[in-house]
Each structure stands twice: as structure tokens, then as C-alpha cells.
C-alpha positions in Angstrom: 7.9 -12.5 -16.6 8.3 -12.5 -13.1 7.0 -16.1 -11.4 3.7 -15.7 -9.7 3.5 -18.0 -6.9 0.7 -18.3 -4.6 0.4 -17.2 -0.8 -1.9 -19.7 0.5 -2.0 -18.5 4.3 -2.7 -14.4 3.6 -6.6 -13.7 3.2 -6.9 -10.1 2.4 -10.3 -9.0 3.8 -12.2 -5.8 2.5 -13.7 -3.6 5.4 -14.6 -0.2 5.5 -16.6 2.1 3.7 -15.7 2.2 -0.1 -17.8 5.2 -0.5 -15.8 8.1 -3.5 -12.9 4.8 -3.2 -11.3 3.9 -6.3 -11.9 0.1 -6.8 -10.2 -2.5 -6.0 -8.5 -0.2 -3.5 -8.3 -0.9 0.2 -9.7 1.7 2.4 -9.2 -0.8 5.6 -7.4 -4.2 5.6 -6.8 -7.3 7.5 -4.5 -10.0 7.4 -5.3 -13.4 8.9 -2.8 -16.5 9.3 -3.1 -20.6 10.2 -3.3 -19.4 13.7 -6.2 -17.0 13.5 -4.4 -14.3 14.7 -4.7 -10.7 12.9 -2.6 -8.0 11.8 -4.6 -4.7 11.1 -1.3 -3.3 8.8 -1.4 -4.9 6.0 2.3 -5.2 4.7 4.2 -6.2 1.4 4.4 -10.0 1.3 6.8 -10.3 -1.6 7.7 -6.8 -2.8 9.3 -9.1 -6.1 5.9 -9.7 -7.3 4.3 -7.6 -9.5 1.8 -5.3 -6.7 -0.9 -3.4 -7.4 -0.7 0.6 -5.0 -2.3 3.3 -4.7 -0.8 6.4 -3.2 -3.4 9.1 -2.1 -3.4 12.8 -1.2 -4.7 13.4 1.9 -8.6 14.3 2.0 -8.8 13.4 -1.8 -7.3 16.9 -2.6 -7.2 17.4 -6.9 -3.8 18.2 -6.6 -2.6 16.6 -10.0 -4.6 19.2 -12.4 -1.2 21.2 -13.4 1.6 19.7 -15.3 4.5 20.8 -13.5 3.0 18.6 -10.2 2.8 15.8 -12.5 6.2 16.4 -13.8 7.6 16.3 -10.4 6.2 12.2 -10.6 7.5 11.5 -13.4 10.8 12.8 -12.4 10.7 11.3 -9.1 9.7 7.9 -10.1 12.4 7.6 -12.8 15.1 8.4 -10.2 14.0 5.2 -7.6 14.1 3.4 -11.0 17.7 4.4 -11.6 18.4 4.7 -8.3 16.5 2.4 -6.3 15.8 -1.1 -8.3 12.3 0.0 -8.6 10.1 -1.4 -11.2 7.1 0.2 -12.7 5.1 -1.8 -15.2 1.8 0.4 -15.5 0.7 3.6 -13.9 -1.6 6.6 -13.6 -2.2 9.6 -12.3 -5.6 11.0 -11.7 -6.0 14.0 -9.9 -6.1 13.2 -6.2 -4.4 10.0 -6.3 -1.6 7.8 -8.3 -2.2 3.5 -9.1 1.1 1.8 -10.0 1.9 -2.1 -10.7 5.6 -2.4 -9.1 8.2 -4.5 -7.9 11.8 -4.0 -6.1 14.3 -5.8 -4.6 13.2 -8.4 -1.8 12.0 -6.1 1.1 12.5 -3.0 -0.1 9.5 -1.7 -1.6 8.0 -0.2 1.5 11.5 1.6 1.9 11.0 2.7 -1.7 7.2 4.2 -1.5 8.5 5.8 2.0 11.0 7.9 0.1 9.4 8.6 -2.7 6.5 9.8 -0.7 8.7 12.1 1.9 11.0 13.4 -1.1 8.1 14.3 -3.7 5.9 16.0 -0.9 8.9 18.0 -0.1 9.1 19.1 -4.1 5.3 19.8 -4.4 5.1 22.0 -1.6 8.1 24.0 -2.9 6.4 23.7 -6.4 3.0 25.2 -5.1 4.8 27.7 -3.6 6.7 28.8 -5.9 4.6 28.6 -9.0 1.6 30.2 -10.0 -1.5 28.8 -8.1 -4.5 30.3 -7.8 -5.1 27.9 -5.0 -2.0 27.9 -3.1 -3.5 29.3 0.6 -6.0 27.0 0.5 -3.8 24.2 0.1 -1.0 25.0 2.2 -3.6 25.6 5.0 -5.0 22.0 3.6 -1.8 20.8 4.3 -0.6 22.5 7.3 -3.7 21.3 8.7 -3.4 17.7 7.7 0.7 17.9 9.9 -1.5 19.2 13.1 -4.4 17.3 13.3 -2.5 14.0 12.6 0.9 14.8 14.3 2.5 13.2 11.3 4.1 15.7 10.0 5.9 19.1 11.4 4.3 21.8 8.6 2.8 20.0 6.0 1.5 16.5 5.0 0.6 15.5 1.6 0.4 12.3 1.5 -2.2 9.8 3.3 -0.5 6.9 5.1 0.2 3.8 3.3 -0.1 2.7 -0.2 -2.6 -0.1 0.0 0.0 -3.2 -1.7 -2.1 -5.6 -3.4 -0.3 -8.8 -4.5 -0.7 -10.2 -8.4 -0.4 -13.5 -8.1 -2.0 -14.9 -11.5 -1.2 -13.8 -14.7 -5.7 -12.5 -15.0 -4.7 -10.3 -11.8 -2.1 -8.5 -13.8 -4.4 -7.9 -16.8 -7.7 -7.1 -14.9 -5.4 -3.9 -12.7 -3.1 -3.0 -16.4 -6.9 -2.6 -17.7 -7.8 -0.8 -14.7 -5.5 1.5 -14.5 -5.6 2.5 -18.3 -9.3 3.0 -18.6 -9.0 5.6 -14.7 -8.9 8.6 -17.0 -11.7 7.3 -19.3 -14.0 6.5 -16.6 -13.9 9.7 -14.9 -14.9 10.9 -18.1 -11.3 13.2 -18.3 -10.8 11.5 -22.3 -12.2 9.7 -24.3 -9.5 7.2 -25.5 -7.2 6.0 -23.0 -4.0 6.9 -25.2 -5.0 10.6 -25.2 -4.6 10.7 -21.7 -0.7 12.0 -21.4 -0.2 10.6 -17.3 -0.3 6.6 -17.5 1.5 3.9 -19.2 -1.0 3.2 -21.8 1.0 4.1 -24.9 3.8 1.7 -24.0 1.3 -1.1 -24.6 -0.5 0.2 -27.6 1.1 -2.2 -31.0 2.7 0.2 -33.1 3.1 3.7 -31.2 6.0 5.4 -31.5 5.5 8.2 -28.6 5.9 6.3 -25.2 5.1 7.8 -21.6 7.3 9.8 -19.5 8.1 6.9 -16.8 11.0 4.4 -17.7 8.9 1.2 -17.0 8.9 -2.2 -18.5 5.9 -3.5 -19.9 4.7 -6.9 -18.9 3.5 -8.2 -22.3 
């Protein structure tokens, strides 16, 4: 398994309001060093450590209630697998948001999330327009409105900013966010076992299960 080391000098600091926040995600951070000085972007330390993200939809839209938007995901994560050194060792999706434990190649995790964000926003868009969606004006305005009153985007934007990396460093990190991110769908009370729940990583780790999930990732025990 990949060698946890520690990172003595980063204190990551929890501000904000966690209010309708999945936990252990960060709303807000800050990074301090020797120095005292402050960075309010948290970035990647060591994108070759296992990290804990979570990428959001903007204003907590349920987007992810329809398969063919979760097949777009799959599909997209699978390709920065094969294409892009990523590595995914446990995921979810819930319906307004996505947790994943990853790794890349040195300094290129950020480049990674970027893509994947700007290439599968361009395919869900196309998707909502193009398949039935009983709520498709209402989200395209969502989204179109989301571009203007951020200027971050041109038409639409998708995505919030960032993807909130939080280092593993210890071998109970790992376990505590695996566990966390298999028991999402149970605690939001979407199944009742966390193997009937088709979008996360759960079966690869279930002893003697034949049926595996539809991300290529590598299971870290």
C-alpha cells in the first residue's frame, strides 16, 4: 500500500458553517506553516497519497437521481484511469455530490479533477438536453445562472469550485473515510445495505462477491 508519511508543518483548520455539509468535508479551509503565515486555498500536498474529495454540484442540486448522469461518471472516471494515471480506491455518488479516495502522479491530481470536472459538465449538460427530463428548464436556468452570477463560466456551470483534498496519512484515516463513504447511501436512508446501493465501491470490498462496481479502482485492502 502506498507509504503514509506525515506532514508535520500543514494544520488544516475547519471554518465555516457545516450546516446540510457532508462530514468530514471542508466548507472553508486554511493552511498555516512554521512562519505563521496563511494560505486561504487549500492545495494538494502530495497528490501520491491516498486523499479524501469531494466534488459538489453547485447549490446542492440532486442531479445524480437518473442513471444515464451517473453513467457519464463512471465513464469519465475510467477514462483519467486509463488515460490519466488516476487512482480511485473508494467512491460514491449521492445525488448532489460525489466522495472519492484518490491518488495520481506527483502534481497532477489538481490537473486531473480540473478535466474531469470541465469534460463531464460538458457531457451532462448535453445529456440533460438531450434526454428525457422532466426538469431540464429548471436546471439549465440553474445552471446558466450559476455561469452569470459567478463569471466562471460562459453558459453553464455545474460544478462548485474545488474539490476539498483531504490528506490520509494513517492507515485509521483510510478506514474511517472507506467506511464513510460506503455507509453515504445508508445514512441518507436511500438503502438499507450498503451493497444494494449500485454507485460506490462497496462490492469490491465485500469477501466473496462476484459482481464488482462500474469504476476500475484498486481496493486498498
Amino acid at each position: 500500500m502506498t507509504d503514509c508519511r506525515w506532514y508535520s508543518l500543514e494544520i488544516l483548520v475547519l471554518v465555516g458553517n457545516e450546516h446540510q455539509r457532508p462530514e468530514y468535508s471542508l466548507e472553508t479551509s486554511t493552511r498555516f506553516n512554521i512562519f505563521g503565515t496563511m494560505s486561504e486555498k487549500y492545495k494538494v500536498i502530495d497528490s501520491t497519497i491516498p486523499t479524501f474529495i469531494t466534488i459538489t454540484v453547485v447549490d446542492w442540486v440532486d442531479l445524480f437521481i437518473r442513471p444515464i448522469y451517473c453513467n457519464i461518471l463512471d465513464e469519465s472516471l475510467n477514462y483519467c484511469i486509463r488515460e490519466k494515471g488516476l487512482k480511485v480506491y473508494a467512491y460514491v455518488y449521492m445525488t448532489s455530490h460525489m466522495h472519492l479516495i484518490v491518488t495520481a502522479q506527483d502534481g497532477q491530481l489538481q490537473n486531473i479533477i480540473r478535466d474531469f470536472k470541465k469534460f463531464t459538465s460538458k457531457r451532462l449538460i448535453e445529456a440533460i438536453k438531450e434526454y428525457p427530463e422532466s426538469r431540464r428548464m429548471w436546471l439549465l436556468e440553474k445552471f446558466n445562472y450559476e455561469a452569470q452570477r459567478t463569471g466562471r463560466a460562459i453558459n453553464y456551470k455545474l460544478w462548485r469550485d474545488g474539490f476539498h483534498p483531504v490528506i490520509l496519512d494513517t492507515l485509521l484515516k483510510i478506514k474511517q473515510r472507506v467506511n464513510y463513504i460506503h455507509n453515504n447511501p445508508v445514512k441518507a436512508e436511500i438503502v438499507f445495505h450498503q451493497r444494494d446501493y449500485v454507485n460506490s465501491s462497496y462490492r469490491n470490498y465485500e469477501e466473496d462477491n462476484s459482481v464488482f462496481c462500474n469504476v476500475n479502482i484498486e481496493t486498498l485492502w
